[in-house]
MDAnalysis code that builds the backbone (N, CA, C; Angstrom):
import MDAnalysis as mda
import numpy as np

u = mda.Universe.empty(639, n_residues=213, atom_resindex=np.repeat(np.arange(213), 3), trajectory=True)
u.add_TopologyAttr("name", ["N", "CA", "C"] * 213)
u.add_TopologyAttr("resid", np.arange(1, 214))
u.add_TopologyAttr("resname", ["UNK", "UNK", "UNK", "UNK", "UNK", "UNK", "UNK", "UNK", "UNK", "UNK", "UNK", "UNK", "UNK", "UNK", "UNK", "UNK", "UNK", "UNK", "UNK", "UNK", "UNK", "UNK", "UNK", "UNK", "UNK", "UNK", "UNK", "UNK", "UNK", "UNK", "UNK", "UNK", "UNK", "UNK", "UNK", "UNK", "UNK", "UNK", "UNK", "UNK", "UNK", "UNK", "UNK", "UNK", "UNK", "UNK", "UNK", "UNK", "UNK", "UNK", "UNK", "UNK", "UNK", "UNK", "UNK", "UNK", "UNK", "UNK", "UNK", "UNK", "UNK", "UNK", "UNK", "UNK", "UNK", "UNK", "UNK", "UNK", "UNK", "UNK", "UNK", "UNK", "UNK", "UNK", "UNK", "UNK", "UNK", "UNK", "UNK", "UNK", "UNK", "UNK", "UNK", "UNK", "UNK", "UNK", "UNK", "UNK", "UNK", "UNK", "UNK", "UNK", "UNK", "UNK", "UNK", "UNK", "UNK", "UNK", "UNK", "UNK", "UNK", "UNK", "UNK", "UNK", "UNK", "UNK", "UNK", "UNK", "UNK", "UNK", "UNK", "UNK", "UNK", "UNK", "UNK", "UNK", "UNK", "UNK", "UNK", "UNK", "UNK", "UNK", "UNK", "UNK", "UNK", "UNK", "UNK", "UNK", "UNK", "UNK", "UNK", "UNK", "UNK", "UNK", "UNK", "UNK", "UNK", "UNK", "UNK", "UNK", "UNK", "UNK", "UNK", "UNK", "UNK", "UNK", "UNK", "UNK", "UNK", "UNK", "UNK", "UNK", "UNK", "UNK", "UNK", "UNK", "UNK", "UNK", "UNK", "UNK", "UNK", "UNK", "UNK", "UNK", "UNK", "UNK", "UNK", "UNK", "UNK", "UNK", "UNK", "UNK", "UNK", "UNK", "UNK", "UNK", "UNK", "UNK", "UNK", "UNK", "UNK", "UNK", "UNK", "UNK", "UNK", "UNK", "UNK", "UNK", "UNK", "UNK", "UNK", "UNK", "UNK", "UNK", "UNK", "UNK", "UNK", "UNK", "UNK", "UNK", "UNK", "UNK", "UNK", "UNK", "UNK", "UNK", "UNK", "UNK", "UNK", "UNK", "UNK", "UNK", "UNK"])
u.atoms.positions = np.array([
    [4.341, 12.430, 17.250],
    [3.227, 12.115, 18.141],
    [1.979, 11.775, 17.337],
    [1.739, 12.868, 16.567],
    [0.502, 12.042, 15.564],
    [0.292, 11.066, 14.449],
    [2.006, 10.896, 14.485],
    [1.453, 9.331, 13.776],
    [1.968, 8.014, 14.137],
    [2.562, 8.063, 15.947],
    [2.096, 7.427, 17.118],
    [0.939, 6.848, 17.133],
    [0.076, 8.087, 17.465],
    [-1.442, 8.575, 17.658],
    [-2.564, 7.528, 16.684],
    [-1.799, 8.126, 15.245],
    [-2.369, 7.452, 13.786],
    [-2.374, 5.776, 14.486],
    [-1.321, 5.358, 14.738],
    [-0.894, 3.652, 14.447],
    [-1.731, 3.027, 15.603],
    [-1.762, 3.934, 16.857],
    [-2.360, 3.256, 17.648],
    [-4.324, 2.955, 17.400],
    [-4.305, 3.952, 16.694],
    [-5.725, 4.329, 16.125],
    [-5.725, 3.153, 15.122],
    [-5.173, 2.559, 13.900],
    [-5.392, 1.632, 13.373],
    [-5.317, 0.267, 13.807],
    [-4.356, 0.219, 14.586],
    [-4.383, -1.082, 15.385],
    [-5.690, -1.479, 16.029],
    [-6.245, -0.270, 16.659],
    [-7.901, -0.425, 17.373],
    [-8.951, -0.735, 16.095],
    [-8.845, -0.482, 15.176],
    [-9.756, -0.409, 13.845],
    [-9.442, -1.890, 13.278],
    [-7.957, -2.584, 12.832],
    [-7.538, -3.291, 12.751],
    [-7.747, -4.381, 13.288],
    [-7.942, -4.433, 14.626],
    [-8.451, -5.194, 15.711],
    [-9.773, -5.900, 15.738],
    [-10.721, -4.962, 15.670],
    [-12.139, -4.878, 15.604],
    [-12.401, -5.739, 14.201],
    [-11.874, -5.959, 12.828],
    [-12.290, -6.393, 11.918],
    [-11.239, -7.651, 11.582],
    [-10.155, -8.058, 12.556],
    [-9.232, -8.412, 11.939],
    [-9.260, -9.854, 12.020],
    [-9.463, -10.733, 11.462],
    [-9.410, -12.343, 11.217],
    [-9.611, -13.392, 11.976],
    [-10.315, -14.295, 12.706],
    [-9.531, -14.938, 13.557],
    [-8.747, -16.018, 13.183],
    [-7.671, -16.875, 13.627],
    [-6.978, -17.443, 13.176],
    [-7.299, -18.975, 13.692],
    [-7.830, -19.748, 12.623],
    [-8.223, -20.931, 12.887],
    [-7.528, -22.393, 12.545],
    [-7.298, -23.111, 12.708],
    [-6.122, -24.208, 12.652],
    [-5.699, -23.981, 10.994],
    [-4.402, -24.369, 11.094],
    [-3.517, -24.503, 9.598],
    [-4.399, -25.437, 9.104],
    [-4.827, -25.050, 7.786],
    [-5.944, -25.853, 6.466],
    [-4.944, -26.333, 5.612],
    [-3.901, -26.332, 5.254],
    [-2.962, -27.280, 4.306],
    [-1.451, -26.766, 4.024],
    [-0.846, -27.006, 2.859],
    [0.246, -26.830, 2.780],
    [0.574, -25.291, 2.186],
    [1.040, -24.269, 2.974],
    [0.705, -22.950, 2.872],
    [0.918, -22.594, 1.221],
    [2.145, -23.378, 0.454],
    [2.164, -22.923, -1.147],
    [1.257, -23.474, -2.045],
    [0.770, -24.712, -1.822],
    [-0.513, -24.613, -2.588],
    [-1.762, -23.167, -1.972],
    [-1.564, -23.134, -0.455],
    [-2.893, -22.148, -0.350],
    [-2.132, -20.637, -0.975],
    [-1.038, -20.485, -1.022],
    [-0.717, -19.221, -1.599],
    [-1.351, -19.025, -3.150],
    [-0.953, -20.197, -3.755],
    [-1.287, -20.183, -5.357],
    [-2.668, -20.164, -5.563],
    [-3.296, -20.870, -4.871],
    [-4.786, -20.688, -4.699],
    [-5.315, -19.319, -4.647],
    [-4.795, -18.823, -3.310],
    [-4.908, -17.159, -3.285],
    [-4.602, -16.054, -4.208],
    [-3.228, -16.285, -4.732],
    [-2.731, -15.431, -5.646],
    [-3.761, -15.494, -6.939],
    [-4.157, -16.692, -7.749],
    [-5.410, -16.915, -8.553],
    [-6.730, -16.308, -8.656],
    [-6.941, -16.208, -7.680],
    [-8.071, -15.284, -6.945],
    [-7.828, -13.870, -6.850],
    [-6.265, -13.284, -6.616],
    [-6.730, -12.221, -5.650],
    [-6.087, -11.114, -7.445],
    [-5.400, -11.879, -8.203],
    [-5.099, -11.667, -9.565],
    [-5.967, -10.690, -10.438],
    [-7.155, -11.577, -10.361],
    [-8.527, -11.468, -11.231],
    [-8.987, -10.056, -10.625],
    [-9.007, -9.955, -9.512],
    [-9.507, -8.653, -8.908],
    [-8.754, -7.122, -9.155],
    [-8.673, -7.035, -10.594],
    [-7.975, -5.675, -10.951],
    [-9.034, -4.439, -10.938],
    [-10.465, -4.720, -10.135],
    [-11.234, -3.173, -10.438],
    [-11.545, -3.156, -8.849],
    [-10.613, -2.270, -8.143],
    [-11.088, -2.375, -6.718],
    [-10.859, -0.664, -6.531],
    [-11.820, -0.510, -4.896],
    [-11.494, 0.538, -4.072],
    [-10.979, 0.382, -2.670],
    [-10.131, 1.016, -2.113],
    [-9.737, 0.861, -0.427],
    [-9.863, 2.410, -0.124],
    [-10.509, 1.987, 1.057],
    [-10.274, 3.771, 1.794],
    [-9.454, 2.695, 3.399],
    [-8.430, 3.961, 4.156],
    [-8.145, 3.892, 5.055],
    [-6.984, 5.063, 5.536],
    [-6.407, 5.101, 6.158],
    [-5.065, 5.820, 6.362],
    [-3.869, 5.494, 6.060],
    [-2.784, 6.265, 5.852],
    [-1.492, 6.214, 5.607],
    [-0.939, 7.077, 6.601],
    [0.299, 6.743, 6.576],
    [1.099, 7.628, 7.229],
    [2.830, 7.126, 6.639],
    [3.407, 8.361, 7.165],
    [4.781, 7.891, 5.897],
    [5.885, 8.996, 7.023],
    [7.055, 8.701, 7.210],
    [8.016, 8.804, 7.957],
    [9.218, 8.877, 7.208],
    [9.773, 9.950, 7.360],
    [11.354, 9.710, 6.792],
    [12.189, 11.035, 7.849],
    [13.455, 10.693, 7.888],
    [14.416, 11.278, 8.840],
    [14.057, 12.974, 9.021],
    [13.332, 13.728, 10.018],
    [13.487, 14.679, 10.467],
    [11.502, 15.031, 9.959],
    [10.974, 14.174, 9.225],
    [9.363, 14.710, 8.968],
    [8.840, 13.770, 8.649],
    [7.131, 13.666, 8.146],
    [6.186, 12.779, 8.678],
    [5.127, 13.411, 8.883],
    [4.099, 12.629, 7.793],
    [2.760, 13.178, 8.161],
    [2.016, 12.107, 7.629],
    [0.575, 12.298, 7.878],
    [-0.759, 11.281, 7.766],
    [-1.528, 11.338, 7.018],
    [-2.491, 10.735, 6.539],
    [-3.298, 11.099, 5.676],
    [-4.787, 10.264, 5.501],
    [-5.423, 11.079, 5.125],
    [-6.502, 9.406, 5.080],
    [-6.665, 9.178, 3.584],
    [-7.070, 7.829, 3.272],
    [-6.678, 7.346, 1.547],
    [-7.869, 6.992, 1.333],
    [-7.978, 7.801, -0.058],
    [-8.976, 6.188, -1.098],
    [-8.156, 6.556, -2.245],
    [-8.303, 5.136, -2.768],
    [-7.523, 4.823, -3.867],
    [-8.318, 3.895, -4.478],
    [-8.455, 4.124, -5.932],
    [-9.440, 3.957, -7.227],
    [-8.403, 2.761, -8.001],
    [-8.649, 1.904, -8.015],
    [-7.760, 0.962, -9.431],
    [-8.750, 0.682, -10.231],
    [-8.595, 0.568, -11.646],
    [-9.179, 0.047, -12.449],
    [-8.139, -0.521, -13.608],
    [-8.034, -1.834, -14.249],
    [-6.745, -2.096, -14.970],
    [-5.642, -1.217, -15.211],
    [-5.395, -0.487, -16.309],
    [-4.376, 0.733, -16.332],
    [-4.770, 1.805, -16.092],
    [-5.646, 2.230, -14.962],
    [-5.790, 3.713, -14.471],
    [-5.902, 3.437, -12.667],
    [-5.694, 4.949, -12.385],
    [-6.291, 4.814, -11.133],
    [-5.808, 6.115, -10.570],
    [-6.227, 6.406, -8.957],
    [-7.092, 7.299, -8.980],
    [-6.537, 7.658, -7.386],
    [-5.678, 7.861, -6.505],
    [-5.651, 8.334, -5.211],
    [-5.814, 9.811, -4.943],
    [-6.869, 9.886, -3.559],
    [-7.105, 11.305, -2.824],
    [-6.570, 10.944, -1.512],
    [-5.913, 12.028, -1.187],
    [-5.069, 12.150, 0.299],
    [-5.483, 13.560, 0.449],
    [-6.347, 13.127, 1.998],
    [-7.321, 14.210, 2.508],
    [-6.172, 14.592, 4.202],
    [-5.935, 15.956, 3.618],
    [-4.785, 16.289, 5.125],
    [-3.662, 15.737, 5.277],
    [-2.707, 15.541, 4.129],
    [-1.614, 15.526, 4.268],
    [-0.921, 17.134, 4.487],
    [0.484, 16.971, 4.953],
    [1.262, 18.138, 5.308],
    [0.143, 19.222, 6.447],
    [-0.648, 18.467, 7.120],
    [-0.913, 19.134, 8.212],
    [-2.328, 19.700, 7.986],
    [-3.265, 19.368, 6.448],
    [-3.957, 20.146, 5.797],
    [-4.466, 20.220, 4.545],
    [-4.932, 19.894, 4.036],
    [-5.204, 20.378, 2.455],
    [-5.622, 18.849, 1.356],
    [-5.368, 18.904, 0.286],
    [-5.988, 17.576, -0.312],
    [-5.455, 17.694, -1.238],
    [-4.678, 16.073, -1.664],
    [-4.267, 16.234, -2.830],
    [-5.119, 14.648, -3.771],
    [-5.323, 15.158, -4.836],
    [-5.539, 14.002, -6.247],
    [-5.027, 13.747, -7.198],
    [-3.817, 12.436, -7.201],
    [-3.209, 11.739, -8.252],
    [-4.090, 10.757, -8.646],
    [-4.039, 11.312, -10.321],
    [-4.207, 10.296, -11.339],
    [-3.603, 9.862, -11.960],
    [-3.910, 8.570, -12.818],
    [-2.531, 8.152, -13.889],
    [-3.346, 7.147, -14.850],
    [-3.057, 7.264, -15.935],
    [-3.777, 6.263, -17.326],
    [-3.046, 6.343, -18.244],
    [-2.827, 5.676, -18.903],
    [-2.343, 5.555, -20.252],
    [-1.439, 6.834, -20.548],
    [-2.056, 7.968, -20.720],
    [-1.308, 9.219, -20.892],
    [-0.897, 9.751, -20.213],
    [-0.383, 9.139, -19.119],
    [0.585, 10.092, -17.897],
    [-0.109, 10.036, -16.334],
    [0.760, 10.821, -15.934],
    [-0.381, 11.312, -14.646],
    [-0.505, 12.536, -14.103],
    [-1.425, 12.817, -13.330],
    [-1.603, 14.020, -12.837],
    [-2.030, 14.213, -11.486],
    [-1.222, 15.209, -11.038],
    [-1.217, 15.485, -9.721],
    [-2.139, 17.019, -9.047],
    [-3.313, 17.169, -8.722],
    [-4.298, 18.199, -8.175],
    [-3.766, 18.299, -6.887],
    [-3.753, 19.637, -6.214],
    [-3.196, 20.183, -5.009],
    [-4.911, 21.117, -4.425],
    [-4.966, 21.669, -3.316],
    [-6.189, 21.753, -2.839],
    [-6.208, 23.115, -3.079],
    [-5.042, 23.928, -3.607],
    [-5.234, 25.179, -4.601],
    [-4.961, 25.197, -5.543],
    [-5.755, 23.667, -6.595],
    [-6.040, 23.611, -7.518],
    [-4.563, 23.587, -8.944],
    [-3.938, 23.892, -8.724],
    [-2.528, 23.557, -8.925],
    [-2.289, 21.952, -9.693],
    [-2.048, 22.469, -10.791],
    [-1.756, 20.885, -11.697],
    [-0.186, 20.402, -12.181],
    [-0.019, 19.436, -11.468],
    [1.686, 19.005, -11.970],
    [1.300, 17.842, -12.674],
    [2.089, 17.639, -13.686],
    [2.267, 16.603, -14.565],
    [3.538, 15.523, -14.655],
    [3.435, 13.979, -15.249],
    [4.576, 13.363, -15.478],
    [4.116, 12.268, -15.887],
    [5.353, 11.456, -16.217],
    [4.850, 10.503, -16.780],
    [4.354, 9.348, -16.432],
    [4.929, 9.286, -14.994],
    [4.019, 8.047, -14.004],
    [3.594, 8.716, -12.779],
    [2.706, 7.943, -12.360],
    [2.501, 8.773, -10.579],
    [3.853, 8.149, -9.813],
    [4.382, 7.409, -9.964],
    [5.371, 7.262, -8.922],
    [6.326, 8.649, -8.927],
    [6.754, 8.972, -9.943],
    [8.201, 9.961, -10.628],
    [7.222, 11.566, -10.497],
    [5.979, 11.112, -10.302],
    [4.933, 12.770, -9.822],
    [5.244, 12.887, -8.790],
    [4.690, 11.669, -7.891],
    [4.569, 11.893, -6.359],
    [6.116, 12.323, -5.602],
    [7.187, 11.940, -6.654],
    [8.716, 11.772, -5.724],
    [8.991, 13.381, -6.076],
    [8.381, 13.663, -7.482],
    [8.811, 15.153, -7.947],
    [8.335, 16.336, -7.066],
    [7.104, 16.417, -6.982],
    [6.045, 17.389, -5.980],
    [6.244, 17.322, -4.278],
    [6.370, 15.870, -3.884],
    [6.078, 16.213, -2.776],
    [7.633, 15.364, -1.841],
    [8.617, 15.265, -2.724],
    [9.856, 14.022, -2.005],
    [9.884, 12.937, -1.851],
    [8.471, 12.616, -1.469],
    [8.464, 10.813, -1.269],
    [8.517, 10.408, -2.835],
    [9.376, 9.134, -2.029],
    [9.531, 8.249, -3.488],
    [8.792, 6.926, -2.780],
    [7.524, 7.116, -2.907],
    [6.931, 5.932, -2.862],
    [6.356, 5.090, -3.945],
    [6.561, 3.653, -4.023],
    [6.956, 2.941, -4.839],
    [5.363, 2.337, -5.588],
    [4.689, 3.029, -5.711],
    [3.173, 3.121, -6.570],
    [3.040, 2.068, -7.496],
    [4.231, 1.970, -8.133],
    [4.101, 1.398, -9.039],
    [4.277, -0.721, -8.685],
    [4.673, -0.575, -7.494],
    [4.583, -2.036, -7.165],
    [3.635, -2.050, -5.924],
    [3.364, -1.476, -5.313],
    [2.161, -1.022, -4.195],
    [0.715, -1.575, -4.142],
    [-0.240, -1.290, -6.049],
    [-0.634, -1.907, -6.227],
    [-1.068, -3.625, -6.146],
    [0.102, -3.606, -6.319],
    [0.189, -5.506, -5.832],
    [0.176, -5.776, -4.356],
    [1.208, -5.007, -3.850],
    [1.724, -5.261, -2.524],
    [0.467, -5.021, -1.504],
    [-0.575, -4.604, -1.727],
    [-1.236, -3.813, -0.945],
    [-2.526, -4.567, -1.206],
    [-2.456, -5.559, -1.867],
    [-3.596, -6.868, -2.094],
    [-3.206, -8.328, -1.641],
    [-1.814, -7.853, -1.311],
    [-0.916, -9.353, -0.677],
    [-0.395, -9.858, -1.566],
    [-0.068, -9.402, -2.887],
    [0.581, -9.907, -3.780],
    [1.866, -9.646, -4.261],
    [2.390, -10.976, -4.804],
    [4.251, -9.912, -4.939],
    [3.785, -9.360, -6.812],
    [4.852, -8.560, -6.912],
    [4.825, -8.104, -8.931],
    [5.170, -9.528, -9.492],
    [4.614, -9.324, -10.554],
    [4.510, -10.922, -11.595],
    [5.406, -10.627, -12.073],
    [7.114, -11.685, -12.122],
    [7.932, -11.446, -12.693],
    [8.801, -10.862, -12.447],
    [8.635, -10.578, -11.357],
    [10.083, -9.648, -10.742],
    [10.713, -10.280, -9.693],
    [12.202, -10.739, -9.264],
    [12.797, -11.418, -8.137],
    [12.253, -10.998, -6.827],
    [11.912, -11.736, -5.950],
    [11.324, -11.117, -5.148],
    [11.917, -12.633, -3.424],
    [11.919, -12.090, -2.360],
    [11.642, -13.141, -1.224],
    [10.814, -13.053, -0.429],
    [9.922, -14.146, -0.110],
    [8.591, -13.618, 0.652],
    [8.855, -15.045, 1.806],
    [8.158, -14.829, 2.495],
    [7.501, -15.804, 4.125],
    [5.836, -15.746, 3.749],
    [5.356, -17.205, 4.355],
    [3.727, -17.405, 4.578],
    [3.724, -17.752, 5.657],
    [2.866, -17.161, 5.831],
    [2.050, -17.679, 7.128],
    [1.179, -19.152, 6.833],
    [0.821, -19.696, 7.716],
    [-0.164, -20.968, 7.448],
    [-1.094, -21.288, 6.816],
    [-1.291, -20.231, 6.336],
    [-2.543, -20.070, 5.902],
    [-2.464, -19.793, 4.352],
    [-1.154, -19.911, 3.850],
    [-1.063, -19.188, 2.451],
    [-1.043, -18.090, 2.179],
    [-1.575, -17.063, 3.208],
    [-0.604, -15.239, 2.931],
    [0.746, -15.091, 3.550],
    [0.631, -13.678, 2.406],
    [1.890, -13.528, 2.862],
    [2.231, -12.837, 4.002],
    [3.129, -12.953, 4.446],
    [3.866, -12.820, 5.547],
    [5.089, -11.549, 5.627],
    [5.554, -11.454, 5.070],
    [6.706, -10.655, 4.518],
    [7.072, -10.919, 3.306],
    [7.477, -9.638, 2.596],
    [7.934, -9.961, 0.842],
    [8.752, -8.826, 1.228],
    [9.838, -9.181, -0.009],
    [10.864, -8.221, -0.230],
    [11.099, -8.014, -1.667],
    [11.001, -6.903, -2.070],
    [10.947, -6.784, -3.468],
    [11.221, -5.746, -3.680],
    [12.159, -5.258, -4.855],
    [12.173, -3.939, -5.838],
    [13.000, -3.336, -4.483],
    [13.688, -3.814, -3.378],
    [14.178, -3.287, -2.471],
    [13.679, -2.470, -1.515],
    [12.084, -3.377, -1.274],
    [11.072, -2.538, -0.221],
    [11.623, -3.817, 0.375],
    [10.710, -3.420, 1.797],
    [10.445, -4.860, 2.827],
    [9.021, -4.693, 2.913],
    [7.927, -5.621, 2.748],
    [6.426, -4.886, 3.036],
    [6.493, -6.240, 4.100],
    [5.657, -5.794, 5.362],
    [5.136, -6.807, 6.277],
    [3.544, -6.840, 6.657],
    [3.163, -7.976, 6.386],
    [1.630, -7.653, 6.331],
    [1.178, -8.519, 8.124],
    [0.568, -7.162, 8.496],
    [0.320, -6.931, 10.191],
    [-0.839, -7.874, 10.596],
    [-1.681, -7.796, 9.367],
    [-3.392, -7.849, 9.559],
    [-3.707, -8.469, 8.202],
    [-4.692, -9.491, 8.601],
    [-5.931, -9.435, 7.485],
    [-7.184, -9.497, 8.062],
    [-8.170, -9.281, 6.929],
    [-9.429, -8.836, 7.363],
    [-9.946, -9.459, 6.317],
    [-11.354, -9.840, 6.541],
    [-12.288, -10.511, 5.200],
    [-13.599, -8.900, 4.685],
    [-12.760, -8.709, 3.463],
    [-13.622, -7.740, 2.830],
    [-14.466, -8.539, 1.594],
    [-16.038, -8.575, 1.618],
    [-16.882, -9.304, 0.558],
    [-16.516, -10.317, -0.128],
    [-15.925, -11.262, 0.946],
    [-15.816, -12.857, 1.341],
    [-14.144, -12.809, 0.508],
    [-13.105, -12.272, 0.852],
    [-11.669, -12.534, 0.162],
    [-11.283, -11.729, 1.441],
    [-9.912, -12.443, 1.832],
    [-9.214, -12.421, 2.741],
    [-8.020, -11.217, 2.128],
    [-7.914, -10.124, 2.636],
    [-7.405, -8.994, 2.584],
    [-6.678, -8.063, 3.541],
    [-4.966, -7.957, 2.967],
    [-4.257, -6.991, 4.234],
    [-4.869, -5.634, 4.457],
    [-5.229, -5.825, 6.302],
    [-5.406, -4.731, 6.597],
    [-5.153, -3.063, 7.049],
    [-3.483, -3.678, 7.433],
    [-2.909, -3.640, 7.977],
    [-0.995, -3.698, 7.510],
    [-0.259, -2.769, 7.063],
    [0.748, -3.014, 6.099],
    [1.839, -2.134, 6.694],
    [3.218, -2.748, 6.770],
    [4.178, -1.578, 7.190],
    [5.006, -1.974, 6.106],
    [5.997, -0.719, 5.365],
    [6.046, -0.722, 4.272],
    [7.658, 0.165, 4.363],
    [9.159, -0.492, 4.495],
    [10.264, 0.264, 4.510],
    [11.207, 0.349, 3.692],
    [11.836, 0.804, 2.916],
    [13.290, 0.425, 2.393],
    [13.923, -0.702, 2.944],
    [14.300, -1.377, 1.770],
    [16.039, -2.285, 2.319],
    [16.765, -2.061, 2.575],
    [17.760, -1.535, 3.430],
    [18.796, -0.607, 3.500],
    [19.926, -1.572, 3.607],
    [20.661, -0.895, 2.901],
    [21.994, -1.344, 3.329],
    [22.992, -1.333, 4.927],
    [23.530, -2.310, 5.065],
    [24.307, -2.888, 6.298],
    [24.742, -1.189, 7.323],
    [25.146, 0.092, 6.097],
    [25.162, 1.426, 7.098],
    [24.853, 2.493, 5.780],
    [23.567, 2.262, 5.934],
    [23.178, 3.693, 4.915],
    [23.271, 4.854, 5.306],
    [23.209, 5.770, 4.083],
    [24.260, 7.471, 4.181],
    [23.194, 8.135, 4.649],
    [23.428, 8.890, 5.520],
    [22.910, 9.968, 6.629],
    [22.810, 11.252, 4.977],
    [21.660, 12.283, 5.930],
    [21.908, 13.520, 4.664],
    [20.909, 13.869, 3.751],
    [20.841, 14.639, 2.739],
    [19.526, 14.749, 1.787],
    [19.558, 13.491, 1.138],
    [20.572, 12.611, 0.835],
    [20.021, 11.555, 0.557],
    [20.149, 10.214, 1.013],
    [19.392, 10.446, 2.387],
    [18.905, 9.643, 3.506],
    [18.276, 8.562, 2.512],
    [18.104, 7.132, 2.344],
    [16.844, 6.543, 1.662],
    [15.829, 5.917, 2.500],
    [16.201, 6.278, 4.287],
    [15.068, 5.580, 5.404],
    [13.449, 6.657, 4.781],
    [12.685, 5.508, 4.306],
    [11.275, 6.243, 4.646],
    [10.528, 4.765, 5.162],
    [9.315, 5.225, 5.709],
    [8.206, 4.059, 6.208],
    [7.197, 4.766, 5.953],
    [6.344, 3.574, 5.533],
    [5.271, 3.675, 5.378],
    [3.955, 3.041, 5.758],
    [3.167, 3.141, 6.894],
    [1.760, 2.319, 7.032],
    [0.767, 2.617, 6.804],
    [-0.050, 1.357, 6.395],
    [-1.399, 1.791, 5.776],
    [-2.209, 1.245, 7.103],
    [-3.232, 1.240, 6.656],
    [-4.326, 0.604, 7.455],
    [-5.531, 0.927, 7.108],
    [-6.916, -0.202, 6.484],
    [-7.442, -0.131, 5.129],
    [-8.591, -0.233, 6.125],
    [-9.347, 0.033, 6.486],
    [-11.108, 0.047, 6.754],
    [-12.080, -0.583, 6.032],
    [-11.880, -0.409, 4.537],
    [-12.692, -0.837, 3.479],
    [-11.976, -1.314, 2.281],
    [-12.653, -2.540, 1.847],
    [-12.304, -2.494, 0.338],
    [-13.867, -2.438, -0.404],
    [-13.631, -2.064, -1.610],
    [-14.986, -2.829, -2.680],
    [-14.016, -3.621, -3.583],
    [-14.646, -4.280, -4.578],
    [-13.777, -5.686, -5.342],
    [-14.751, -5.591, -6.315],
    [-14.271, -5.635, -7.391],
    [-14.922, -6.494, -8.665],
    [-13.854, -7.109, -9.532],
    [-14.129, -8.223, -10.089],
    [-13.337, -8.768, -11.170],
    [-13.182, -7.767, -12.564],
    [-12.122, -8.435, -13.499],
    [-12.020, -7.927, -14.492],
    [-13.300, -7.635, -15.587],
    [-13.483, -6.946, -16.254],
    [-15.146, -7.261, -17.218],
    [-15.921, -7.088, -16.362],
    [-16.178, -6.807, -15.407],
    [-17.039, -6.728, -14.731],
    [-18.116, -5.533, -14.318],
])
């Protein structure tokens, strides 16, 4: 029910800031490459908004900000598991995971922290991209555009991400709006190792700066 509750709540937020859609401007893969060029350069950003994340029998919400800066960065999840706050970091030397009784777990990426501490294996490490409308540089991937040169759906690293929404944050066109599932196979295995999880965001804010900047 509350993260029903959550989605219907972002959709209204989503709504209020979300794009309008004005005649097709050209041939959507030149406007993709155009975009991708642009949205590249922008490796020092912040987003605050909500998450919420679902997998067979539990599910909870959270509200996000998340810190990038080239190889570091920085997420707080305020009231996950019903309550409490947690802060993953990660740079060069690992990462680290703060619990809201202060409690420090360690590893060597935040993805392999976050799957260790708390079960989710959410995929952090390509998220980054995915979560600016971009696919990973170099990795096989299948995506859809919309008319406009975003993306539309990408499939990669064996996520499906579908982008719901965009919104114009300090003049760059930005998903607002993201549902985020496994690929599953034709009849995946029931059990502890279920691999159904979902995940939606829904972003309120960005800030942006370029690289050097």
């Amino acid at each position: 029910m509350r993260i029903r509750a959550f989605w219907l709540a972002a959709a209204f937020l989503a709504g209020c800031a979300s794009l309008p859609e004005p005649a097709p401007p050209g041939d959507p893969e030149a406007l993709f490459a155009a975009r991708r060029a642009e949205l590249v350069a922008l490796t020092v950003w912040e987003l605050r908004g909500r998450v919420a994340l679902r997998a067979p029998g539990e599910g909870w919400q959270a509200g996000l900000r998340w810190l990038h800066r080239d190889g570091a960065q920085a997420l707080d999840l305020t009231g996950p598991f019903g309550g409490g706050y947690l802060r993953l970091t990660e740079d060069d030397g690992g990462a680290r995971l703060t619990d809201s009784s202060r409690r420090v777990y360690e590893a060597a990426d935040a993805t392999m922290l976050l799957a260790r501490t708390t079960g989710w294996q959410v995929p952090l490490d390509g998220l980054d991209h995915w979560v600016r409308g971009l696919p990973l540089p170099d990795v096989p991937a299948r995506r859809e555009l919309d008319a406009h040169g975003r993306l539309k759906r990408l499939v990669q690293r064996g996520w499906n991400i579908e982008y719901l929404a965009y919104a114009e944050f300090a003049g760059h066109e930005l998903p607002s709006r993201l549902y985020i599932s496994r690929e599953l196979p034709a009849e995946p295995a029931a059990g502890p190792e279920d691999p159904r999880l979902e995940v939606r965001l829904a972003i309120q804010s960005w800030r942006l700066a370029a690289r050097d900047s």
